[in-house]
C-alpha positions as CSV (number, residue, x, y, z in Angstrom):
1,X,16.9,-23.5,-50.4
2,X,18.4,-21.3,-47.9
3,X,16.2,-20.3,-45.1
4,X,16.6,-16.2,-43.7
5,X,14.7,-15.5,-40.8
6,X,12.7,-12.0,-41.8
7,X,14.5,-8.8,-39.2
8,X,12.8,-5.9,-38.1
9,X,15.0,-3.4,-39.8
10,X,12.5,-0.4,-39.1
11,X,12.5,-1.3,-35.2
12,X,15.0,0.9,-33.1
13,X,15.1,-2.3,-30.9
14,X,15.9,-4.5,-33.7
15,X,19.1,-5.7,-31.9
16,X,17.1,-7.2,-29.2
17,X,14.6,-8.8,-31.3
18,X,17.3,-10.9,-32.9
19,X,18.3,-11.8,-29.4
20,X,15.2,-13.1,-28.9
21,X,15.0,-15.3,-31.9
22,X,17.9,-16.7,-30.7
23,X,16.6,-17.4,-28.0
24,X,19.1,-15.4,-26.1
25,X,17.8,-12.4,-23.3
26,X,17.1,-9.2,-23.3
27,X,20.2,-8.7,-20.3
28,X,23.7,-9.4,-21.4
29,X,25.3,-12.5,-20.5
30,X,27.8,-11.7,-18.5
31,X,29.7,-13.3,-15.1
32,X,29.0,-9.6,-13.3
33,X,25.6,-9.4,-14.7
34,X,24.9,-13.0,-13.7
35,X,26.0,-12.5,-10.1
36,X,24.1,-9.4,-9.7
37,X,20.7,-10.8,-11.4
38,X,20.5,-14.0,-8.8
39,X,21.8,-11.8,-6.1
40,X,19.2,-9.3,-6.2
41,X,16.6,-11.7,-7.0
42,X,17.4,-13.9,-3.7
43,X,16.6,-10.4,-1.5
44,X,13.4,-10.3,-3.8
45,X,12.5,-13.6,-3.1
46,X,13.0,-13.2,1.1
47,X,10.7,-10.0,0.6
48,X,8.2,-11.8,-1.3
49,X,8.0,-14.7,1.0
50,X,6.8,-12.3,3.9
51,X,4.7,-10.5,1.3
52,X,3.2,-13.2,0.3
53,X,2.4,-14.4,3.8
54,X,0.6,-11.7,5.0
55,X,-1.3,-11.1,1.5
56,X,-2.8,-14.2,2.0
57,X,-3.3,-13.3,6.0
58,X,-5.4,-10.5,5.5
59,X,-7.6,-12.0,2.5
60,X,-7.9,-15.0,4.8
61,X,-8.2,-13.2,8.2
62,X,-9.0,-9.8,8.0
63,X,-11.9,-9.7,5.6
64,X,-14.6,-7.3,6.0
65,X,-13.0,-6.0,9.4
66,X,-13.6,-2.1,8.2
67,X,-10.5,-0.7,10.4
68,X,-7.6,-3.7,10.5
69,X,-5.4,-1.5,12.6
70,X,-3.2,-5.6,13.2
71,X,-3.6,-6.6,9.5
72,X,0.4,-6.3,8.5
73,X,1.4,-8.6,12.2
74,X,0.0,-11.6,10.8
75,X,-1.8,-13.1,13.7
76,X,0.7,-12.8,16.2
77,X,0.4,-9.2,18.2
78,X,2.8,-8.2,20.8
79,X,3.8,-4.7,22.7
80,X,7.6,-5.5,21.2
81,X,6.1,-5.9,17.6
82,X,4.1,-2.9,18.0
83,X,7.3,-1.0,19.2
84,X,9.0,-2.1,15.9
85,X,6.1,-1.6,13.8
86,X,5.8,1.8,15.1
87,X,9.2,2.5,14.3
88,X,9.6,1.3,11.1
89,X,12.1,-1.6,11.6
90,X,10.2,-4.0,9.9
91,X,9.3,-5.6,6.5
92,X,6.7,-2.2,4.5
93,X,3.6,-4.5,3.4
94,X,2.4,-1.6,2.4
95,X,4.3,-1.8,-1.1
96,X,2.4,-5.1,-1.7
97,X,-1.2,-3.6,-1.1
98,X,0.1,-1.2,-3.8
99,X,1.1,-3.4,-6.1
100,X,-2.3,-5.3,-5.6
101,X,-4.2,-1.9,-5.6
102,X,-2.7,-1.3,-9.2
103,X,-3.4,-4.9,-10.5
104,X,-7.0,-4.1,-9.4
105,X,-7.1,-1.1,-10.8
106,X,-5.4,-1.8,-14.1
107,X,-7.7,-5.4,-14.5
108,X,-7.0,-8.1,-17.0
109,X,-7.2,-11.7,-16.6
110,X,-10.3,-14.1,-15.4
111,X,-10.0,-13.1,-12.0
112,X,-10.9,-9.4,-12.9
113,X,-14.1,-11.0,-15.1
114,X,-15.5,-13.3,-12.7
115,X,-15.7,-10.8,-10.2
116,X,-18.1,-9.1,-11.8
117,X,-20.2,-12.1,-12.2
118,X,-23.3,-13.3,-10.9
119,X,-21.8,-16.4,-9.3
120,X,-19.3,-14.1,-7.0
121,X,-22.2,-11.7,-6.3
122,X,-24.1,-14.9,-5.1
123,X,-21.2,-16.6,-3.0
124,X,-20.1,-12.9,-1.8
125,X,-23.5,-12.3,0.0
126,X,-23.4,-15.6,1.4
127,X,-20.5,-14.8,3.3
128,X,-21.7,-11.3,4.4
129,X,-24.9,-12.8,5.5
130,X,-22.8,-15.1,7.7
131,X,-19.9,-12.7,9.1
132,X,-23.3,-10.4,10.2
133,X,-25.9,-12.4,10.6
134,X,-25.9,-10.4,14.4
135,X,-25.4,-7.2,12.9
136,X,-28.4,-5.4,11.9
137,X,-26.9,-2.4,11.2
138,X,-24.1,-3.3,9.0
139,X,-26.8,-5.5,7.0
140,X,-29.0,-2.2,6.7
141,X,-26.4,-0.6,5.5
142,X,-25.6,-3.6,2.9
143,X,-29.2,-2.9,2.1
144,X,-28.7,0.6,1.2
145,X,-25.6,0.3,-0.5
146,X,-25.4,-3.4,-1.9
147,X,-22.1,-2.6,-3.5
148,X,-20.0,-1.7,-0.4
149,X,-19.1,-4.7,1.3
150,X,-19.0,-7.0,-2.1
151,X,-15.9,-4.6,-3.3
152,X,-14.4,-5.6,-0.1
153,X,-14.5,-8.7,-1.0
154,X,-13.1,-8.5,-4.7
155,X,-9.9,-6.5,-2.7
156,X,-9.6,-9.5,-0.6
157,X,-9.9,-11.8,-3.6
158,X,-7.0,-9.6,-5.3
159,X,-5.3,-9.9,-2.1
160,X,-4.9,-13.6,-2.4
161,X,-4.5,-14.0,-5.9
162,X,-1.4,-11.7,-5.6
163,X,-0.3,-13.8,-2.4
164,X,-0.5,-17.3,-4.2
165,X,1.5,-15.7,-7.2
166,X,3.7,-14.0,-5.2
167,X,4.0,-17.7,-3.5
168,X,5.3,-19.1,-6.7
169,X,7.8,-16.5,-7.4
170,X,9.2,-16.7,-4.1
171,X,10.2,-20.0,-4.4
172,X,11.4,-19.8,-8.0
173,X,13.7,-16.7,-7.3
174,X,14.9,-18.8,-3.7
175,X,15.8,-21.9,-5.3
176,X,17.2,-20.1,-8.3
177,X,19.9,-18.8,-5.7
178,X,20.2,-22.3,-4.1
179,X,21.0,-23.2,-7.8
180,X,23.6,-20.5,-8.5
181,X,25.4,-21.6,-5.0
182,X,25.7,-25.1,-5.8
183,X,27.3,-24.1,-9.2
184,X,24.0,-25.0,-11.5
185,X,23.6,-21.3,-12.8
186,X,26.5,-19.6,-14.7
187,X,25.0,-17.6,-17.5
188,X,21.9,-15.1,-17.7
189,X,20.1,-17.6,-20.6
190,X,20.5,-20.4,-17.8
191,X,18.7,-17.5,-15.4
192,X,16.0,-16.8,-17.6
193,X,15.1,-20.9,-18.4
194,X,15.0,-21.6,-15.1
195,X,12.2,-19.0,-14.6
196,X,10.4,-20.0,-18.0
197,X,10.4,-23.1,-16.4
198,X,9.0,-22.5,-13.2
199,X,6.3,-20.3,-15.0
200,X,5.4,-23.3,-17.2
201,X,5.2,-25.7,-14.6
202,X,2.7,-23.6,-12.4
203,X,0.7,-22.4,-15.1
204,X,-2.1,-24.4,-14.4
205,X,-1.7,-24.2,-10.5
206,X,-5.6,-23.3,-9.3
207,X,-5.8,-19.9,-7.5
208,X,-9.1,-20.3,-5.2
209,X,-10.2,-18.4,-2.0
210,X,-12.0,-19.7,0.6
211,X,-12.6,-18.2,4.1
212,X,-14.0,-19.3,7.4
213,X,-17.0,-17.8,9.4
214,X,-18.1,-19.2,12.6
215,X,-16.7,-22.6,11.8
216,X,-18.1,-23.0,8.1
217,X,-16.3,-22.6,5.3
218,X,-17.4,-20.2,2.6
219,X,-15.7,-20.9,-1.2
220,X,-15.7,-17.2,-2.5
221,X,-13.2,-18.6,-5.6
222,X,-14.1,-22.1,-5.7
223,X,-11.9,-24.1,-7.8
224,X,-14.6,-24.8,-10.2
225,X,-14.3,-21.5,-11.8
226,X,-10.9,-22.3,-13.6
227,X,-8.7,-19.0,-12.6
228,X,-4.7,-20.9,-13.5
229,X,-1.6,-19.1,-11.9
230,X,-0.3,-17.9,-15.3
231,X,-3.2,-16.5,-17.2
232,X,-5.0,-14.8,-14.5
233,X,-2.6,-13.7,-12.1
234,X,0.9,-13.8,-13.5
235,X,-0.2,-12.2,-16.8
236,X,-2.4,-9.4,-15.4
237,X,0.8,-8.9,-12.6
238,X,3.6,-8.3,-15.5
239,X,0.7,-5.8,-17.1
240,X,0.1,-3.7,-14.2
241,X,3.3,-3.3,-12.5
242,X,6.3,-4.4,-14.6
243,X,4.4,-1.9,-17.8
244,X,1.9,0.5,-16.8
245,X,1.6,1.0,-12.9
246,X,0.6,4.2,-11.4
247,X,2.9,8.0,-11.8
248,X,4.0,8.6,-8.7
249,X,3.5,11.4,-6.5
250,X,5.9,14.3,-6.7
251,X,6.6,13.2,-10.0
252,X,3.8,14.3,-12.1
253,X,1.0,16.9,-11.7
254,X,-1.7,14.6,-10.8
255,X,-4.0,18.3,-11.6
256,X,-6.2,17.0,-14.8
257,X,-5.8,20.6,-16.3
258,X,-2.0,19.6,-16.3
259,X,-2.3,16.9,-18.7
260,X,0.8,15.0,-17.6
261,X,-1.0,11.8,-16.9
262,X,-2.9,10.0,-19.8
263,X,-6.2,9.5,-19.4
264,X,-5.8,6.1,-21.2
265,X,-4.3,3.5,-18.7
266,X,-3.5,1.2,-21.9
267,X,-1.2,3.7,-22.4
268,X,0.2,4.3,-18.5
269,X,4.2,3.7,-18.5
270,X,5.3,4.1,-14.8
271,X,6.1,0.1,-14.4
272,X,9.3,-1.4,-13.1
273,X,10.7,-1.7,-16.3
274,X,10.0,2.0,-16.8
275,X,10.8,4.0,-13.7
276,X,14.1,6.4,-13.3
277,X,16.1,4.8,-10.4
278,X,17.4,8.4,-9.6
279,X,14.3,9.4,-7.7
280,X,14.4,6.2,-5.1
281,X,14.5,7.2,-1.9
282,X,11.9,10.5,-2.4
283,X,8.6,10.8,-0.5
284,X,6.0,9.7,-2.4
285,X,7.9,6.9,-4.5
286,X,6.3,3.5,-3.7
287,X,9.3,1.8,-4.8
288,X,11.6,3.0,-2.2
289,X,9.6,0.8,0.3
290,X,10.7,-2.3,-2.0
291,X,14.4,-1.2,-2.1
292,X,14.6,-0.6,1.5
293,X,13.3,-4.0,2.4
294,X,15.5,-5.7,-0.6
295,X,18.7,-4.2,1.6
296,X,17.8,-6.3,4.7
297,X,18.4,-9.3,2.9
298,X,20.9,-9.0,0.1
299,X,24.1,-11.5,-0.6
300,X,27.2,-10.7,1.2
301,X,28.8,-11.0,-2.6
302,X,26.3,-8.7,-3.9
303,X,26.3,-5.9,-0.6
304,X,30.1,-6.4,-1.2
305,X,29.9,-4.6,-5.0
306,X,27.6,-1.7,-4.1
307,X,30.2,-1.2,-1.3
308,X,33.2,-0.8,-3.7
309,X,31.3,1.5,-6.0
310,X,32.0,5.1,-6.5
311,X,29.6,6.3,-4.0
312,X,29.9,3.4,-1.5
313,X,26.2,3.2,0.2
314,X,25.3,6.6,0.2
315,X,22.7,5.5,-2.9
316,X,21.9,1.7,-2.0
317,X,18.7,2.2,-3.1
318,X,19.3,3.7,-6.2
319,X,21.6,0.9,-7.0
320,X,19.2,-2.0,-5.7
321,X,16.8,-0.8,-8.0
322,X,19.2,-0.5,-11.2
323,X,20.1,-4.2,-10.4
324,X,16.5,-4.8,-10.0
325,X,15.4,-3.3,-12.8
326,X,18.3,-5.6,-14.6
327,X,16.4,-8.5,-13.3
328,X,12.9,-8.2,-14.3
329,X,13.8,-7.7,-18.0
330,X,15.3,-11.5,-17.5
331,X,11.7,-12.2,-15.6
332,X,10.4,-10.6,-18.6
333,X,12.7,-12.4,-21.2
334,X,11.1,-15.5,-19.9
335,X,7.7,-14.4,-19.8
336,X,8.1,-13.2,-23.8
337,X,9.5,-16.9,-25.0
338,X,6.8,-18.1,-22.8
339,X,4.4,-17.1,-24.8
340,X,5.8,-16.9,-27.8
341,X,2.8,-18.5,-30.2
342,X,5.0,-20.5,-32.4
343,X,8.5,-22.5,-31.3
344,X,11.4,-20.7,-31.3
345,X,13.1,-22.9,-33.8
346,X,10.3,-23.5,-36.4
347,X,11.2,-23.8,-39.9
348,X,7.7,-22.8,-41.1
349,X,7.7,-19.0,-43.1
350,X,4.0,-18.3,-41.6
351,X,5.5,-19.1,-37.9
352,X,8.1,-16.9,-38.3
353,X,6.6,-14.2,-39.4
354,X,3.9,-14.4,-36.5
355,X,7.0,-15.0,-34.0
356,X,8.3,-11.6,-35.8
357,X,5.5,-9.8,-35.2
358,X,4.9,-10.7,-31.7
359,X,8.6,-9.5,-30.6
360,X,7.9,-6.1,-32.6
361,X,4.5,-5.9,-30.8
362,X,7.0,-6.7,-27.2
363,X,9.9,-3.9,-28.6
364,X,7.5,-1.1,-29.7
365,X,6.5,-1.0,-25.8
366,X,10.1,-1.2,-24.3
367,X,11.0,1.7,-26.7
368,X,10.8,4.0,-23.6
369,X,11.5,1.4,-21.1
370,X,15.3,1.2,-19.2
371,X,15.9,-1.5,-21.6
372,X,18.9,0.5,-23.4
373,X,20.3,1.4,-19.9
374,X,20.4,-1.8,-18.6
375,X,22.5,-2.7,-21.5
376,X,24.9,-0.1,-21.2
């Protein structure tokens, strides 16, 4: 008896659901589209090793200090820094803290439930006891408000639970150039295996947060709690930034009689995979920050094509961002046959239909997505 895999015949992305069961990506193979994936994705990985850095830095150094005017130096202040810091020549931190300000906001993930539990409360005013135990004002003021000084310490957490993922992908994206400059990496399914494999291998990595006060060290996310890499901060991270994020300013009328923002954030669409490219380089459009840091630190072979294109580097940014946009559907490819719930290759009718619908569950959210101009 002849097997056929059931299609989605209904599904304007029907196409890429077939790629999928093929196990092929949602990008193109393509030499061009290969060079420009690991290109961009080497600048991304420099950027995210400084983010990274100094996410962990301030959850490590700078919690509870109420006005951390040093917090983006990591440790190491100087008049010359400050010049450059001043002046803007220098990595913009301040597009991580809003990409860890929308995976707070958005939630998901153990980390989001076990800081509202007792245990954190507990461990929480432990270290606030500690850090002012010779402050009786800031204790009265604990008093008063009790909930003040434990949400600065859930942003912290979320600071270094974006940090240690961030850690991961760092080194994934880095070696994955390493890779593709030794010859290892020539098509875009050899791209997205060697992310699915990094994901899988650092699933279970234990994200924990401890900090030090006055020489003792205070477990705030002890590793006895169980938060993994994958499930409660990679997971959450593809949610709130690469689908839903936050509309950006300039945009859309943030004026609630306006009704251009949804007040259902299940239902927010400004993520990577959704956002115009056009407007990159506006006030008030986080991801500009990302783009301008991402042109520090891109390949020579990569700088080389945006130079040769039909408007040279008058719209780097916009073109940085159309690459990277290209990239995270291969990030997302392999976070999709990740998951998948059954294998890719399973004979059984029941598992294929549950593999079927868990695609058309992925394609009926990308049906607004860049997804069809990537592939153009």
């Amino acid at each position: 008896m002849v097997t056929i895999k059931k299609k989605a015949p209904h599904n304007p992305l029907a196409e890429y659901i077939e790629r999928l069961q093929k196990g092929d990506a949602l990008v193109p193979d393509s030499p061009e589209n290969v060079l420009e994936v690991v290109g961009i994705l080497k600048s991304y990985g420099v950027v995210l090793d400084a983010y990274s850095i100094n996410l962990n830095y301030i959850a490590e150094h700078q919690f509870l200090v109420f006005f951390p005017f040093f917090k983006y130096f990591n440790g190491e202040v100087s008049f010359q820094k400050l010049l450059r810091h001043w002046w803007h020549d220098r990595i913009n931190f301040e597009y991580a803290e809003y990409c860890m300000k929308g995976m707070m906001w958005h939630g998901g993930g153990g980390l989001d439930t076990y800081l509202d539990t007792q245990e954190f409360q507990e461990r929480a005013q432990a270290v606030i006891n500690a850090k002012f135990k010779n402050n009786p004002l800031i204790l009265g003021i604990n008093q008063l408000f009790p909930d003040f000084l434990t949400e600065q310490l859930r942003v912290s957490a979320y600071y270094t639970g974006l940090g240690q993922f961030w850690r991961v992908m760092a080194d994934m994206f880095l070696n994955l150039s390493d890779r593709y400059d030794r010859g290892e990496i020539k098509s875009i399914p050899q791209v997205v295996d060697h992310i699915k494999s990094g994901l899988v291998a650092n699933a279970s990595n234990p994200i924990t947060y401890a900090v030090k006060v006055r020489g003792k060290v205070y477990e705030i996310i002890p590793k006895s709690v169980g938060l993994t890499f994958l499930a409660d901060t990679a997971i959450p991270y593809v949610e709130a930034v690469f689908f839903r994020g936050t509309p950006f300013h300039g945009t859309v009328s943030y004026n609630a009689q306006a009704y251009q923002i949804s007040p259902d954030q299940s239902r927010f669409q400004y993520g990577a995979l959704y956002a115009d490219p056009l407007p990159i380089g506006g006030a008030g459009i986080p991801p500009t920050l990302l783009m301008q840091d991402m042109r520090h630190y891109l390949p020579e072979y990569l700088h080389e094509i945006y130079r040769r294109s039909l408007r040279g580097e008058d719209d780097l940014r916009v073109q940085i961002c159309m690459s990277f946009q290209k990239s995270m559907f291969c990030v997302t490819t392999a976070t999709i046959l990740g998951l998948m719930p059954h294998p890719l290759d399973t004979k059984d009718p029941n598992e294929q239909k549950g593999n079927l619908v868990y695609l058309e569950k992925w394609m009926s959210r990308f049906q607004t997505s860049r997804l069809l101009d990537v592939n153009k």
